[in-house]
C-alpha positions as CSV (number, residue, x, y, z in Angstrom):
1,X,7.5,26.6,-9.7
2,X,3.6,27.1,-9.2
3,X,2.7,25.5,-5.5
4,X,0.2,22.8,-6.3
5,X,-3.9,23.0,-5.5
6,X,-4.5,21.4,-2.1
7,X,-7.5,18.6,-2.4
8,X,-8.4,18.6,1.3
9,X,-9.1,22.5,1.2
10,X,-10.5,22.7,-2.0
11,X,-12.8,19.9,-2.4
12,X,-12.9,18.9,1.7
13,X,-15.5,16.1,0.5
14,X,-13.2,14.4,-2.1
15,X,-10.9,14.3,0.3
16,X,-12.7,12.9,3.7
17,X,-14.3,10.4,0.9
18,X,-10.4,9.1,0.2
19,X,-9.8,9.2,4.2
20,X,-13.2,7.4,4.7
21,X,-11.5,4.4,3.0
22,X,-8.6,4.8,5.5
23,X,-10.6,4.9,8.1
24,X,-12.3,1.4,7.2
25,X,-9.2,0.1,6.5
26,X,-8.1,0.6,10.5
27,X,-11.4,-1.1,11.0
28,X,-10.5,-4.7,9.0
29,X,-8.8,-7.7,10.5
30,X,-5.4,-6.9,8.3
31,X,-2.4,-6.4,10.8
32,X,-0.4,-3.2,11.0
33,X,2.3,-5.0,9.6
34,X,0.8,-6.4,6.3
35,X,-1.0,-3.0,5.9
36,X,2.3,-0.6,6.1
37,X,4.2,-3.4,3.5
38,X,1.3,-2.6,1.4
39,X,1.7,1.2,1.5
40,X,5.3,1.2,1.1
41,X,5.3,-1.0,-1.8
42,X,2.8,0.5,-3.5
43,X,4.3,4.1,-3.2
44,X,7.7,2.3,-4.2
45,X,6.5,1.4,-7.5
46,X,4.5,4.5,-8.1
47,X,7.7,6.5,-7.5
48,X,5.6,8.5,-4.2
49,X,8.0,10.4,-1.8
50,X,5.8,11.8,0.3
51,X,3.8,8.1,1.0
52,X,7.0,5.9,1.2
53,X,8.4,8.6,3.7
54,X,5.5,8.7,6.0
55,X,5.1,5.0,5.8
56,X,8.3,3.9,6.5
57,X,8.0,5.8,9.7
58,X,5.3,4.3,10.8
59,X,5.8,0.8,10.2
60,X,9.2,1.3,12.8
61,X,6.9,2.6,15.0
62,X,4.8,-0.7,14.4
63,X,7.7,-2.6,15.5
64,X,8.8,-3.2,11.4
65,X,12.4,-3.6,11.0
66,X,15.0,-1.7,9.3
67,X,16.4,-4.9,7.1
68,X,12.4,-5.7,5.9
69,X,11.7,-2.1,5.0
70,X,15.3,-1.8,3.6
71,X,15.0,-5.3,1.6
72,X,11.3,-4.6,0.5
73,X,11.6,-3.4,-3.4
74,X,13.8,-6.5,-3.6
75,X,10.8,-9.1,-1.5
76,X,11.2,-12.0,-3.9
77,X,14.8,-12.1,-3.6
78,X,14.9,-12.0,-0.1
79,X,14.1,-15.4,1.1
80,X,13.5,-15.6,4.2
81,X,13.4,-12.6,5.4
82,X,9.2,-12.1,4.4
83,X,6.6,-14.9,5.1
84,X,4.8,-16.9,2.4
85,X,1.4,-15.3,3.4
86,X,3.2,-11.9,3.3
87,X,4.8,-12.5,-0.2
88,X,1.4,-13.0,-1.3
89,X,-0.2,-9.9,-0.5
90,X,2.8,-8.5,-1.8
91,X,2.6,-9.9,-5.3
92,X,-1.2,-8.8,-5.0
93,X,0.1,-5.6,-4.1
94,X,2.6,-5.7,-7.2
95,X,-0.2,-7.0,-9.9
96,X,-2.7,-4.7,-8.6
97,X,-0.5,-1.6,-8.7
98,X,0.8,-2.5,-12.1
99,X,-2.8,-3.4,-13.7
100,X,-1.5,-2.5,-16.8
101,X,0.1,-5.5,-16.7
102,X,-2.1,-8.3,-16.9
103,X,-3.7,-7.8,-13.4
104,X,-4.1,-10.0,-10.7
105,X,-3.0,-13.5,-11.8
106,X,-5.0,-16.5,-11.2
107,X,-1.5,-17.8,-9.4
108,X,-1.5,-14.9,-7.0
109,X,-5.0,-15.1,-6.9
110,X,-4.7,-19.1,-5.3
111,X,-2.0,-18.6,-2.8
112,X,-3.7,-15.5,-1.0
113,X,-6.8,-17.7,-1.0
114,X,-4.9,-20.2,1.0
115,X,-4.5,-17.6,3.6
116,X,-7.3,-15.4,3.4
117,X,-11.3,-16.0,3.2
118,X,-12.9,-13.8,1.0
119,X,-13.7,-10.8,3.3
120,X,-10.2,-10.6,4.3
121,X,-9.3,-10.6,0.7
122,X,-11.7,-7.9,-0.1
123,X,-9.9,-5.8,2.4
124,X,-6.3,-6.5,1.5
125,X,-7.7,-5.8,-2.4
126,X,-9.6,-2.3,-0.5
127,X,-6.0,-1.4,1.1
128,X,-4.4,-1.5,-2.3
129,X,-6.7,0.4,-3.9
130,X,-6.3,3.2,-1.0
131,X,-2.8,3.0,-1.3
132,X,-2.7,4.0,-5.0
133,X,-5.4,6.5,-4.6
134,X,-3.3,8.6,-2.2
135,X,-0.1,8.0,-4.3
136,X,-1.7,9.6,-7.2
137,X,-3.2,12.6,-5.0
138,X,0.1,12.9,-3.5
139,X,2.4,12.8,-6.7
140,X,-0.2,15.0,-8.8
141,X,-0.3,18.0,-6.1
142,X,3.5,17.5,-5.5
143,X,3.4,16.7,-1.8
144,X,7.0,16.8,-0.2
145,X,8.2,13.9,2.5
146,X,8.0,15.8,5.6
């Protein structure tokens, strides 16, 4: 099999454009905790090794548990084990991912709003969007979990 092109050596400004996101993201009043549930959910549904792998890890090393990363494809099933306000960025995370789908609902929509003012949403919204951007760079050039 053909080893893959490698984005951040052949077009270095694509690629500190992506990170440049990132790096705002660590900026934004989003907790650790929310932001890894984010990235591992995302990279669950896009099917990203390389991004659930690396996320997983550090979420333990945020103090995440092993039964809320283990339980996290199956969130809306596991009561009580996620927060409202967390199950809401995670159905945000879910519609957003899945656009194709309808999108954002005006249901999903409400509930984050009873958490989150509107710059926080615009950063929760920003973290999704990062999320799937690296998913796609990742699964298109083949990266392997490390």
């Amino acid at each position: 099999m053909e080893k893959r092109i490698n984005i951040a050596n052949i077009e270095p400004a694509a690629y500190k454009a992506l990170l440049g996101l990132e790096n705002y993201l660590g900026t934004t009043s989003i907790s650790k905790t929310l932001k890894e549930l984010i990235k591992i959910r995302a990279s669950q549904i896009n099917g990203c090794a390389f991004c659930i792998n690396m996320h997983t890890v550090d979420a333990r090393k945020n103090g995440e548990t092993e039964q809320r990363i283990y339980l996290l494809n199956a969130w809306r099933e596991a009561h009580g084990i996620y927060t409202d306000e967390e199950r809401a960025v995670l159905a945000l995370t879910e519609e957003m991912t899945l656009i194709a789908n309808g999108g954002l609902s005006n249901e999903t929509y409400q509930k984050l709003k009873s958490f989150y003012d509107d710059t926080q949403l615009a950063q929760l919204m920003t973290a999704v969007i990062t999320i799937n951007g690296w998913n796609r760079l990742a699964i298109a050039t083949e990266l392997a979990p490390q």
